[in-house]
C-alpha positions as CSV (number, residue, x, y, z in Angstrom):
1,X,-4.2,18.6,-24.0
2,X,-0.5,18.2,-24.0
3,X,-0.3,22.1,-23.0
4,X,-2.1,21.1,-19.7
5,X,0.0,17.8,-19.2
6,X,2.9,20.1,-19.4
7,X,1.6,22.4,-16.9
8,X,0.4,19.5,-14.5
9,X,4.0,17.8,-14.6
10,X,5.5,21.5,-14.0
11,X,3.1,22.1,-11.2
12,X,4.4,18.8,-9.4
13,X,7.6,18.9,-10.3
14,X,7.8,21.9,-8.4
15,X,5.8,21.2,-5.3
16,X,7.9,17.6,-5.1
17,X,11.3,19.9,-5.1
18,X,9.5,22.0,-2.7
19,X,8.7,19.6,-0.7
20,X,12.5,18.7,0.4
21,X,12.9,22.6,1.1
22,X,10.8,22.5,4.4
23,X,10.5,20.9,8.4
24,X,12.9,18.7,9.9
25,X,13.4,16.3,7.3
26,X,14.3,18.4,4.2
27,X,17.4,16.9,3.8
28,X,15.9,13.2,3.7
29,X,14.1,11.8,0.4
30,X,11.4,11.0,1.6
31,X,10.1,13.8,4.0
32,X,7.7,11.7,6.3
33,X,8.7,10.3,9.6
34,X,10.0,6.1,9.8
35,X,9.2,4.9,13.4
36,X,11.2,1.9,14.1
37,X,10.2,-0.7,17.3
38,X,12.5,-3.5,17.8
39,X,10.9,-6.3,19.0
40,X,12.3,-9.3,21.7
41,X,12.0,-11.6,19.4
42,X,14.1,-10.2,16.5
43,X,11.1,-8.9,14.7
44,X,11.4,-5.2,13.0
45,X,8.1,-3.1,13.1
46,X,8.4,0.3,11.1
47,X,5.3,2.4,10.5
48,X,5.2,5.3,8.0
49,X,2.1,8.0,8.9
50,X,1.0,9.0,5.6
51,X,-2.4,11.0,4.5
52,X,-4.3,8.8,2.9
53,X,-7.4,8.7,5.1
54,X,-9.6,5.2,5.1
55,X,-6.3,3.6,4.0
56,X,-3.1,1.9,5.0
57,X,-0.7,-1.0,3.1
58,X,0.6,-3.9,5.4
59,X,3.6,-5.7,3.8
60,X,5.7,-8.3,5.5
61,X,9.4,-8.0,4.2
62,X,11.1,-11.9,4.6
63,X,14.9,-11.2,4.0
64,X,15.0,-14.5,2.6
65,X,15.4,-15.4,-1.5
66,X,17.3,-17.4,-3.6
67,X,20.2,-16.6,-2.5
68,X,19.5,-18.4,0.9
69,X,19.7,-21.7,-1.1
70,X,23.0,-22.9,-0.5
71,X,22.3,-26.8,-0.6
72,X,22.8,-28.8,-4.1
73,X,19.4,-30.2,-5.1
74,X,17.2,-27.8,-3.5
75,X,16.9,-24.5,-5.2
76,X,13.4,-22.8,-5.6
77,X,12.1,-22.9,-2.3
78,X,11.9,-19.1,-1.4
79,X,9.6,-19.3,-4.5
80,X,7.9,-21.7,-3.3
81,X,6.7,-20.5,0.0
82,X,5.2,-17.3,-2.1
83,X,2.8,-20.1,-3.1
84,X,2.6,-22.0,0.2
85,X,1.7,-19.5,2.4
86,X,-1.6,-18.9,0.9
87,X,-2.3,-22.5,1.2
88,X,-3.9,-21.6,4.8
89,X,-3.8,-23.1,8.4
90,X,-6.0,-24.5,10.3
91,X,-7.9,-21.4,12.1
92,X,-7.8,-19.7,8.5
93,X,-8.0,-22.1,5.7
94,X,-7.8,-20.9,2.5
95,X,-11.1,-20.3,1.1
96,X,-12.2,-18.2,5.0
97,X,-8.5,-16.3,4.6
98,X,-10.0,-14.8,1.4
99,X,-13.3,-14.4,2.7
100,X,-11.6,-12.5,6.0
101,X,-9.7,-10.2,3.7
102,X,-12.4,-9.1,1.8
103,X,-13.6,-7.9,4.5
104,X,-10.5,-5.4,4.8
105,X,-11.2,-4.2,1.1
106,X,-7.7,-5.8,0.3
107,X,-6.1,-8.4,-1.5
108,X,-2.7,-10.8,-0.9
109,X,-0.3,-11.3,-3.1
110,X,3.3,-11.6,-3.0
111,X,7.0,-11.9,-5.1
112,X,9.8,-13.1,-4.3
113,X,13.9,-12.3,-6.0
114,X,17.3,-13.3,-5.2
115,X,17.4,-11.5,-1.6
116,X,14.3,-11.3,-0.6
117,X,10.6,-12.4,-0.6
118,X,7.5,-9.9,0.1
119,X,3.6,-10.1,1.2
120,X,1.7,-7.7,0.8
121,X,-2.1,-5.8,1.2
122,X,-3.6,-2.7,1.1
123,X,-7.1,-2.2,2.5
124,X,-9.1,-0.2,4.6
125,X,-6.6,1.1,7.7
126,X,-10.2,0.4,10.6
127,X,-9.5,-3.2,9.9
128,X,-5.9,-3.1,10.6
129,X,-6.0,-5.5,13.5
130,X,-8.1,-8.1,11.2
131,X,-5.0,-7.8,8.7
132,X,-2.4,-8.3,11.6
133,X,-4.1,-11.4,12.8
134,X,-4.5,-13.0,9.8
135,X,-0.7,-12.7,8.7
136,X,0.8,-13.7,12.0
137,X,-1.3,-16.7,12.4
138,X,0.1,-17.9,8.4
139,X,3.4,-17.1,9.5
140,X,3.5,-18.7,12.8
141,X,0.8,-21.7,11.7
142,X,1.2,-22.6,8.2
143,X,0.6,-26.5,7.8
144,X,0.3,-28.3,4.6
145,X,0.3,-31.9,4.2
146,X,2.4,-34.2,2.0
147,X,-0.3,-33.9,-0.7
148,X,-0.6,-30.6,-0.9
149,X,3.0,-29.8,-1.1
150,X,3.3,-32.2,-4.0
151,X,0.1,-30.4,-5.5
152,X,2.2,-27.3,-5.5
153,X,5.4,-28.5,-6.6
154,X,3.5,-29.5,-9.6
155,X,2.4,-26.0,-10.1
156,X,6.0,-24.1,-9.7
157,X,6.8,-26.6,-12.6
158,X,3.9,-25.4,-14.6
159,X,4.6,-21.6,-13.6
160,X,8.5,-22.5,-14.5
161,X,7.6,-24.7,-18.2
162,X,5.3,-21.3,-18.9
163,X,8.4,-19.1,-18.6
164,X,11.1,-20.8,-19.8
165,X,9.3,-20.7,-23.6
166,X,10.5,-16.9,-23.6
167,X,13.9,-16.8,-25.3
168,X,14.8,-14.0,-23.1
169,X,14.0,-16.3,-19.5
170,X,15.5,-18.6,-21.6
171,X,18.7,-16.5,-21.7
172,X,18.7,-14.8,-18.6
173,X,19.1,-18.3,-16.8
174,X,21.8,-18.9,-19.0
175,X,23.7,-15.7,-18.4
176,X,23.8,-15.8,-14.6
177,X,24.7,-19.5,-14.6
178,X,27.7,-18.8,-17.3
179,X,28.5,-15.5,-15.2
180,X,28.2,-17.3,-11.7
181,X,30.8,-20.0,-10.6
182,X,30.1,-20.2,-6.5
183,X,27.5,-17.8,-5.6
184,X,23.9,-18.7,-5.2
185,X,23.1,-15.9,-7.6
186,X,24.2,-18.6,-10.4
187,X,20.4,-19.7,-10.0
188,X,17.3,-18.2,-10.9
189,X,14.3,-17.6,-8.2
190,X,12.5,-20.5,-9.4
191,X,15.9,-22.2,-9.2
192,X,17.5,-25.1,-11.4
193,X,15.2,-27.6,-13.6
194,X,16.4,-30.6,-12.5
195,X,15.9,-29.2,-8.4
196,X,12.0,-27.9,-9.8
197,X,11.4,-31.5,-11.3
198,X,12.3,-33.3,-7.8
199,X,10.8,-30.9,-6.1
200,X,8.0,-33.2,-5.4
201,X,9.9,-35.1,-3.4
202,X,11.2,-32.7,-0.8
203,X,8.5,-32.5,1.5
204,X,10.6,-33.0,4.5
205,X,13.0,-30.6,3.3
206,X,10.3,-27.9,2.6
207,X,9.5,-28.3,6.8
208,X,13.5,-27.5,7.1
209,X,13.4,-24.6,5.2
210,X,10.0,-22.9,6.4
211,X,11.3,-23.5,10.1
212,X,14.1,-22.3,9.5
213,X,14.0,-18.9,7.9
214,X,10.1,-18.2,8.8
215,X,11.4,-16.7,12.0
216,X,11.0,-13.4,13.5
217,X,15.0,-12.3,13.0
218,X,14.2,-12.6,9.4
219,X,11.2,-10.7,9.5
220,X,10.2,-7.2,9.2
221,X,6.5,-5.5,9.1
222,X,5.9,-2.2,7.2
223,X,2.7,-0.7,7.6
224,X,2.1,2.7,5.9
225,X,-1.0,4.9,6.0
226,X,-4.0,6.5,8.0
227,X,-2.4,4.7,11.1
228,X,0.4,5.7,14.1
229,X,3.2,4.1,15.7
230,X,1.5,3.7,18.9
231,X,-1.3,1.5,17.4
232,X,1.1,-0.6,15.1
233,X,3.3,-0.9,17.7
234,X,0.2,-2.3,19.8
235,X,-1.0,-5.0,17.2
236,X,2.8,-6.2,16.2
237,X,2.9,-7.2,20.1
238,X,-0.6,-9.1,20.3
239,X,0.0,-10.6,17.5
240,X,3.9,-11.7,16.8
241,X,5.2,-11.4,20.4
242,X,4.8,-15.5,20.7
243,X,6.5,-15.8,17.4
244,X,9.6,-17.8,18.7
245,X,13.2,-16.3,17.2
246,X,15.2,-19.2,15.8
247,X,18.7,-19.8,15.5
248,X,19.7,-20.8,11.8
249,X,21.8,-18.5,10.0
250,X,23.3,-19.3,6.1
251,X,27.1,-18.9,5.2
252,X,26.8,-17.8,1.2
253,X,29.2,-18.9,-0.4
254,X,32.0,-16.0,-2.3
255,X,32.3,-15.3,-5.9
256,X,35.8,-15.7,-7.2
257,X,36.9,-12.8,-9.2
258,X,36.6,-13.4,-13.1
259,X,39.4,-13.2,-15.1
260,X,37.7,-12.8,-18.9
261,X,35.3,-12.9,-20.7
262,X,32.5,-15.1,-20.7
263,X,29.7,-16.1,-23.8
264,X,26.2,-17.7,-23.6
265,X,23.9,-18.1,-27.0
266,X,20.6,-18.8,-27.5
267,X,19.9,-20.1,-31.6
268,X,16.5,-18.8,-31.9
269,X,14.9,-17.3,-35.4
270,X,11.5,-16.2,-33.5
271,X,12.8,-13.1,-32.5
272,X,14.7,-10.3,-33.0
273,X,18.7,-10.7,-32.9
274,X,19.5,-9.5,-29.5
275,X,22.8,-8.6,-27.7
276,X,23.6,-8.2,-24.1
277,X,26.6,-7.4,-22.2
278,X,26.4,-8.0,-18.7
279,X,29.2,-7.3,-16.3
280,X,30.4,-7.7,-12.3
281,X,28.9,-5.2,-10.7
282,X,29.1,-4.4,-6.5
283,X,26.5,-5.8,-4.2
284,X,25.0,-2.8,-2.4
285,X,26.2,-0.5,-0.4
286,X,24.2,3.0,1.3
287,X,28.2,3.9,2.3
288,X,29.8,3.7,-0.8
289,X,29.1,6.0,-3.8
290,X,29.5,3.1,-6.5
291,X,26.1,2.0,-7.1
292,X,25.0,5.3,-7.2
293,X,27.7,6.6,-9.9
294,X,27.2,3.4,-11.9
295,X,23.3,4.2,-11.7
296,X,24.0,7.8,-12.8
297,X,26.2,6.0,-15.1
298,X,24.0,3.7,-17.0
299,X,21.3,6.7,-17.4
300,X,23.7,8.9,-18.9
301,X,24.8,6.0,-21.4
302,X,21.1,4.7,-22.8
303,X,18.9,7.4,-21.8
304,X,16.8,8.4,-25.1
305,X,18.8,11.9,-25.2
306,X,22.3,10.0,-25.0
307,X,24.6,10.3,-28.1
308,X,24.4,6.6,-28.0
309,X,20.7,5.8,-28.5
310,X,20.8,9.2,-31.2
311,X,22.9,7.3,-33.3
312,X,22.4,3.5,-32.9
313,X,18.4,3.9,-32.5
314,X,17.6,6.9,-34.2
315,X,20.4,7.7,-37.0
316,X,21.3,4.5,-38.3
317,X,18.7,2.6,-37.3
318,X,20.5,-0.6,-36.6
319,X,19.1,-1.2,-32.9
320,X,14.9,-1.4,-32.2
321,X,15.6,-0.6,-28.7
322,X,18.9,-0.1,-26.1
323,X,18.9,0.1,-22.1
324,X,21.3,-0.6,-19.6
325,X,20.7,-0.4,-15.8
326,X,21.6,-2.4,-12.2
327,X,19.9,-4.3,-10.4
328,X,20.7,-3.6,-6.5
329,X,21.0,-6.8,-4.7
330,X,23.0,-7.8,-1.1
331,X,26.0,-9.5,-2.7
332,X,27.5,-8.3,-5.8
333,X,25.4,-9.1,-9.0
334,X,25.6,-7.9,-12.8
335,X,25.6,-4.4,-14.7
336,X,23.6,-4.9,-17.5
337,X,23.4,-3.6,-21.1
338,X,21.0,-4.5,-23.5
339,X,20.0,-4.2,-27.4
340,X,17.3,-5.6,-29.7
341,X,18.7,-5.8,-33.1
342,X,17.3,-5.0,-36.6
343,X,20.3,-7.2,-37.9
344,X,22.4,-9.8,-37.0
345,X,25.2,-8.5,-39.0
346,X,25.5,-5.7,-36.7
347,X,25.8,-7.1,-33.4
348,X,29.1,-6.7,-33.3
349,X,29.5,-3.1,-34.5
350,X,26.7,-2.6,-31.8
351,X,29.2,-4.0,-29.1
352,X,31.4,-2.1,-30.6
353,X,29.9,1.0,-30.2
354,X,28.7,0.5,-26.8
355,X,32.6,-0.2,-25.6
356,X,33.8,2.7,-27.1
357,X,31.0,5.1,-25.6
358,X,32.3,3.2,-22.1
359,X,36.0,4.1,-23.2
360,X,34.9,7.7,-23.7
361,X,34.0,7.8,-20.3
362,X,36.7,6.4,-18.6
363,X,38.6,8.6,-20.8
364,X,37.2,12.0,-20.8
365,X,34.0,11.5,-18.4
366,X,31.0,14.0,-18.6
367,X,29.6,17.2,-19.2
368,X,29.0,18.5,-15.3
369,X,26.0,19.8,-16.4
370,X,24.8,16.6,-17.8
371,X,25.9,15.1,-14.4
372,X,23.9,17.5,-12.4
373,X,20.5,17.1,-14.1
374,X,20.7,13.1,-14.4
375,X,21.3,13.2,-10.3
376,X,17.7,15.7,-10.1
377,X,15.8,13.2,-12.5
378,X,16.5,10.1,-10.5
379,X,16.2,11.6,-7.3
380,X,12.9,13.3,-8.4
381,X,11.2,10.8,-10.3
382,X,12.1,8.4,-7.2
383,X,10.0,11.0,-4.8
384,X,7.3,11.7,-7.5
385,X,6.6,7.9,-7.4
386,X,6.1,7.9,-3.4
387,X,2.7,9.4,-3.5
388,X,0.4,6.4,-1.7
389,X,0.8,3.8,0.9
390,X,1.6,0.8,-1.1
391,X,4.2,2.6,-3.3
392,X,5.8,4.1,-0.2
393,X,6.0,0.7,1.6
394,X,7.2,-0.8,-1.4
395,X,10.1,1.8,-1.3
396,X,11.0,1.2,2.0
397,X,10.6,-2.6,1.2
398,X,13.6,-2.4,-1.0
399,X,16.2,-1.2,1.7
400,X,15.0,-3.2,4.5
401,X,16.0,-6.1,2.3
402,X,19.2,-5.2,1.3
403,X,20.4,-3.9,4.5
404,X,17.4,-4.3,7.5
405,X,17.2,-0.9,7.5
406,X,14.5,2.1,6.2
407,X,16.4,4.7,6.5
408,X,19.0,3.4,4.4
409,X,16.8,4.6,1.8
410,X,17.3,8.2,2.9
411,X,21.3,7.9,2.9
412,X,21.5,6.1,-0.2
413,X,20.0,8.6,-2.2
414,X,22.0,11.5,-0.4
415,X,25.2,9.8,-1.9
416,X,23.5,11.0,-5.6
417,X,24.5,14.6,-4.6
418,X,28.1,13.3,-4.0
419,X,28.6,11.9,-6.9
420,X,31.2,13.3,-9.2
421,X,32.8,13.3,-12.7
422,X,35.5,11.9,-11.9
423,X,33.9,9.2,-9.4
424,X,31.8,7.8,-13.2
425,X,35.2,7.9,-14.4
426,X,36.8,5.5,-11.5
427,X,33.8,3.0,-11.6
428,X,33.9,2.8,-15.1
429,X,37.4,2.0,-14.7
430,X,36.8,-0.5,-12.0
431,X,33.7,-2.1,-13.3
432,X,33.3,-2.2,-17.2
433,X,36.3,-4.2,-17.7
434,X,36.4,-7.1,-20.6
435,X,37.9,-9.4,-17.7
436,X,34.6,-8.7,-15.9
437,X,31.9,-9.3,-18.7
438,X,29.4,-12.0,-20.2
439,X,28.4,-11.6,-23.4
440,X,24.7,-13.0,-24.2
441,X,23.2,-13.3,-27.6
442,X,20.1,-14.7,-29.3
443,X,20.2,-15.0,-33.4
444,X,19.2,-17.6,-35.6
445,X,22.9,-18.8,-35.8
446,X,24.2,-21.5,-34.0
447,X,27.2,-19.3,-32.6
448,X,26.9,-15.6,-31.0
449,X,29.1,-14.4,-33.5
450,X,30.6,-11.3,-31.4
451,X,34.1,-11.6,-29.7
């Protein structure tokens, strides 16, 4: 059996690199056409033809999330319209929504981060109309009364007391509010607990926010499947031309540079000591070759063929597990490195070791050859992983939020095959400084422990 697996993954493998050899769009990741129709109102249709007869995913891309909440007091309510908007309207209430999209052979559901906030369906691509006409009447008609906002208020409390028992949400709230000083991103997406416990009593508020970011400006609709242009183009029209563009826009407020190091602990014996280091990273950029090279970066660090998981994980056996990765977001946001300790005596030979594998790099960078063939298994496991509507639209998803366009996707991931030696060398230098890092812990001691 694993002889055949083998043989499988070789056989795709090889048709996916094949597939970037041929037609007109060889030299784009993903090789299928992105038709874009801009409409009057602000609102951003792209369709995707893809062969996947009987079958096509409808998302609605809101480039609106956590970081939109600029006013003291009120954090959480990108997060809470995910749960609102399947509260129903009048001509759909909630109960006939579901009923309606059952009919499509889909289900709703949606997520929201610090950028952005995403619905989403997938369903049988004859009853595409049914699915436009149910998502622009909820985005053009929600209504809710007083009650039932407080009704889910009390909920996002529930969802946000269920979390917060982790030790890790615990400390992940921790580490961007110690790492942030200005920038909305010093907030989870469920926001701060004292905004989530008077959340109840921001009804009026809640009408600010939906009418003003729950405009067609903010908006984009992705639709990826057994469908064309033409036909999307069509039903966008019908069904979102009357959506009225508004006129709010959000000044975020900038990050000041740090200037050293910051520390957050958790004291908790439950778990397993645990270490993270997370430093100032770049917001994103398809232009600039940084968050690539810190991508490639990162993989060549805690991959589990590095020299730094070999000996920490495998030799010596003082780490269970050790990652490290970015997270690409419109404003600049954190590099992140993390390990799960057998010890708490060794977190700070851990941290230790991890800054001098950094050192190494800025020093003496990497083996070209090493550099080469982590650039083919991000780009490749990237296009393996586009293989069905949904996964494709969830791709796309990702770029229209972080810069409104599709085919940013396309030049981003043509940077990889730019990226050089010495360029891991100059964002090591630039990024992974002391004066940019927080250091997060979790042990059964009252104090981190690790300088």
């Amino acid at each position: 059996m694993r002889f055949k697996s083998i043989l499988i993954l070789s056989f795709l493998l090889f048709a996916s690199f094949s597939l970037f050899g041929k037609g007109k769009n060889s030299a784009k990741i993903l090789p299928y056409e992105i038709s874009q129709h801009k409409m009057s109102n602000g609102l951003n249709v792209v369709t995707v033809k893809f062969d996947s007869p009987g079958l096509a995913s409808f998302f609605v891309v809101m480039r609106v999330g956590s970081r939109n909440e600029v006013e003291p007091g009120v954090t959480g309510f990108a997060h809470f319209f995910e749960h609102m908007m399947f509260r129903g309207t009048e001509k759909y209430p909630s109960a006939k929504y579901d009923e309606v999209l059952k009919l499509t052979g889909a289900g709703a559901n949606a997520n929201t981060s610090l950028d952005r906030t995403i619905y989403h369906m997938t369903g049988d691509a004859s009853k595409l109309e049914t699915m436009f006409e149910l998502e622009s009447d909820r985005f053009q008609n929600l209504k809710y009364s007083e009650h039932d906002f407080k009704t889910e208020a009390g909920a996002i409390k529930g969802e946000y007391t269920k979390n917060i028992a982790s030790p890790y949400e615990q400390l992940s709230e921790n580490v961007v509010n110690t790492a942030f000083d200005k920038h909305t991103y010093k907030h989870t997406t469920m926001g701060f607990l004292k905004d989530i416990i008077d959340m109840p009593n921001q009804y009026q508020y809640s009408l600010k926010f939906f009418d003003r970011y729950y405009r067609p400006e903010y908006a984009t609709i992705v639709v990826v499947g057994d469908v064309t242009p033409e036909k999307v183009n069509s039903l966008a029209e019908k069904y979102f031309g009357s959506w009225k563009k508004g006129s709010y826009s959000v000044a975020i407020p900038s990050e000041p540079k740090q200037k050293e190091t910051r520390y957050t602990h958790l004291q908790n014996s439950g778990i397993p000591p645990y270490l993270e280091l997370d430093y100032k990273g770049p917001g994103f950029s398809d232009k600039s070759i940084d968050v690539p090279a810190l991508d490639i970066l990162t993989t060549i660090l805690f991959s589990p063929n590095s020299a730094l998981y070999k000996k920490l994980v495998i030799e010596e056996q003082k780490v269970r597990a050790i990652d490290g990765g970015t997270e690409s977001t419109r404003d600049p946001y954190l590099v992140s490195f993390y390990a799960s300790m057998v010890k708490k005596e060794d977190m700070q030979y851990v941290k230790d070791e991890i800054i001098k594998a950094i050192e190494n790099i800025k020093t003496n960078g990497v083996d070209k050859k090493l550099l080469d063939d982590t650039k083919s298994n991000i780009k490749y496991s990237f296009a393996m992983r586009t293989d069905s509507p949904e996964s494709i639209a969830n791709s796309l998803s990702r770029f229209i939020y972080l810069t409104g366009d599709p085919e940013s996707l396309n030049r981003f991931f043509a940077l990889y095959d730019k990226v050089t030696v010495e360029d891991l060398r100059k964002v090591a230098k630039k990024y992974l400084a002391p004066s940019a890092l927080t250091i997060a812990t979790i042990s059964p001691d009252a104090q981190g422990g690790v300088k």
